[in-house]
Every structure is written in structure tokens, then in C-alpha cells.
N, C-alpha and C positions, 0 to 999 in steps of 0.2 A: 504494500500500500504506500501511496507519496499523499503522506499528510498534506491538507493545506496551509500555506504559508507565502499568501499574498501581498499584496496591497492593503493594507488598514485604510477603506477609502470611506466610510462611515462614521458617523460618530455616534460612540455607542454610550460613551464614559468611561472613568474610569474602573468603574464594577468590573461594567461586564468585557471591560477588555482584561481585565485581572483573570477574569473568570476562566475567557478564552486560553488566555495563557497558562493556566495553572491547567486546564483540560489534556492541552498539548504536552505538558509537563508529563503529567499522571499518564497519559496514554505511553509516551518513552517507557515510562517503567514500568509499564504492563498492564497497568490497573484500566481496563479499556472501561468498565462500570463508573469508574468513580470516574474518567475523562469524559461519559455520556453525560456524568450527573452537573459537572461543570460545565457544558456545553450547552445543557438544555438550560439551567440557570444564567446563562448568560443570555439567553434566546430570553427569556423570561423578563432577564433585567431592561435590555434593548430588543425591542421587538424587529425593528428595523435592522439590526446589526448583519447584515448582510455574509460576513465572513464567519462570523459563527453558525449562521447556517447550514453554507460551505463545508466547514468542518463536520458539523451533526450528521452532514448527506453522507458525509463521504466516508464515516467511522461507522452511520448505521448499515452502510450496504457493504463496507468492505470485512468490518470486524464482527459485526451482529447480526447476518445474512439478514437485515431489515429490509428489503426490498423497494417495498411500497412506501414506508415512512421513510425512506434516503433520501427517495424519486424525488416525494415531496420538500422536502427541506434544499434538497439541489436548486429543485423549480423556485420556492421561494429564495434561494442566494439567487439566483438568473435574473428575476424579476425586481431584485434591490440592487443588484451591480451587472445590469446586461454589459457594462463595456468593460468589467475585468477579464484580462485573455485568462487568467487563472481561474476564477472563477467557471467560464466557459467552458477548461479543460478540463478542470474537476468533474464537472458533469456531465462531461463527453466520458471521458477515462472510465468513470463510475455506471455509464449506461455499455457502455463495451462490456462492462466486468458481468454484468447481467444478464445482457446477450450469451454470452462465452459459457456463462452456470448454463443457463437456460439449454441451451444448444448441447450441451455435455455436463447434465446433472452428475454431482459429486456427494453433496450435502445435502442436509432438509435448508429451506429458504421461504422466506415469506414470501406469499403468490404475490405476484404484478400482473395490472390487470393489460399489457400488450407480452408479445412473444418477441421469442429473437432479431426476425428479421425488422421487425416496428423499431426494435431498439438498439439493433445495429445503425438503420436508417438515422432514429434520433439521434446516437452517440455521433454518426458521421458529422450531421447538421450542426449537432455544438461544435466538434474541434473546428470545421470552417469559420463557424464564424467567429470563435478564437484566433486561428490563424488572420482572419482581416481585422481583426485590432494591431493588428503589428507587435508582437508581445517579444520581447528580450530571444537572442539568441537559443541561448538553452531551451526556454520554453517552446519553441521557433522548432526547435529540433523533438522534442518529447511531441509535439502536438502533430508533426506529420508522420516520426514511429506509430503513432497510434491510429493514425488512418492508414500506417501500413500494414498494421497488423489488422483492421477493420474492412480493407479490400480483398487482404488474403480470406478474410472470413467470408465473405460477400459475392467475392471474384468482377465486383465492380471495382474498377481505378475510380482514386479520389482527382488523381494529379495529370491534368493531360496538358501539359507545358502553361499553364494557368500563373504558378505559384514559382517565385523564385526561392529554392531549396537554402536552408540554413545550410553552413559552412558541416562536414563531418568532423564529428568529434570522438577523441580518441577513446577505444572501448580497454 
């Protein structure tokens, strides 16, 4: 999982960016419950706080096969920071990860109510439009890996001389 750790482009206060932080904190060292509980408390404190959304989405779908409640917390970060490229990737990355279950169930998961290829479709639609924010190099690079691992899924190309490719970076 690539926690988030974007842009603080909200203001939430100083709570609930405490909040946030301490979430992030506690998830490092394992404690992913007690990282929800500061997560959600910061959602609570700033309702609007856009990037703890982000993070809620992205901790309920990837560490608590929350499905449905990620989707949602994603869609509400989209709809508070549509022009974070992180933001965008989050919720692109995190609809791949659902697709990918979906397609080659592993686990038990909380149902969602579209199928793989619905949410491959949407994962594609978020990284583009993350990629036309113009986001930093690095992120530049993670956001078209993920459409390339979302064409392999698909067998639709994202990239048909459209997009000028971030520089390769050493593996």
C-alpha cells in the first residue's frame, strides 16, 4: 500500500491535522484500528478535510478489504480536492486494487456495488485525469505504471502518443 501523503491543500485545523498525523503515525507501526480511529476522528473534526478522506479511502480498501466504505471516502476526497494529482491517484490506484480482488478473488471483501471491468474503467478515468494536473515527476511516473498495469488488465492502451512519458527511473 503507498499511504497518502499529499498536498495539505485544506484547512482543517489544527485537530484534525494532528489527528491525521498521528493516524499515519499509528498505521507505520501496525496499529491499522487505532490509525482508522484517528482518521475517522479527524473526518469528524473537519468535515471538509479532504486528505483525510484520502487516507480513510485508501487504509479502508487496502488494509480492511472495506470496499464500499473506501469507494466512498475516495469519492468524497475527489469531490473536496478534484485538482490534487494525488488525490486522483489514490483513487485511481485504490479502484485498480478492487478490480485486481475482484477479477482474482483471494480474500472475503466487502461487496461493491460495480464489477471489475466498471472499475478498471473508473481506476483508468482517475489516473488521466491525475496525469493532466501535471503532478511532480515521481508521481508522473507511478500514475502511468498504473495505467500500465490497468491496460495489461484490460488489453486497452491508455497511451497512444497522447502523453509525454516521465523520464525512467532507476529500479
Amino acid at each position: 500500500m503507498r499511504p497518502y501523503h499529499g498536498r495539505m491543500t485544506a484547512e482543517p485545523g489544527d485537530v484534525a491535522r494532528a489527528r491525521l498525523r498521528r493516524a499515519m503515525e499509528l498505521h507505520a507501526w501496525g496499529d491499522v484500528d487505532g490509525a482508522l480511529a484517528e482518521a475517522e476522528a479527524a473526518v469528524a473534526e473537519a468535515p471538509a478535510f479532504g486528505e483525510a478522506h484520502a487516507y480513510l479511502g485508501n487504509t479502508l480498501v487496502t488494509r480492511k478489504r472495506r470496499f464500499a466504505d473506501g469507494l466512498a471516502a475516495l469519492d468524497r476526497a475527489v469531490a473536496l480536492l478534484p485538482d490534487d494529482p494525488t488525490v486522483r491517484y489514490t483513487s485511481g490506484w485504490c479502484r485498480e486494487f478492487i478490480a485486481n480482488e475482484l477479477a482474482r478473488p483471494r480474500r472475503p471483501h466487502q461487496a461493491v456495488a460495480l464489477d471489475a471491468e466498471a472499475l478498471y474503467h473508473a481506476a483508468r478515468a482517475e489516473l488521466l485525469a491525475a496525469l493532466a494536473l501535471e503532478p511532480d515527476e515521481q508521481l508522473q511516473g507511478d500514475i502511468e505504471d498504473m495505467l500500465d498495469v490497468i491496460a495489461r488488465a484490460t488489453g486497452e492502451p491508455w497511451d497512444e502518443g497522447e502523453y509525454e512519458r516521465a523520464a525512467p527511473r532507476p529500479r
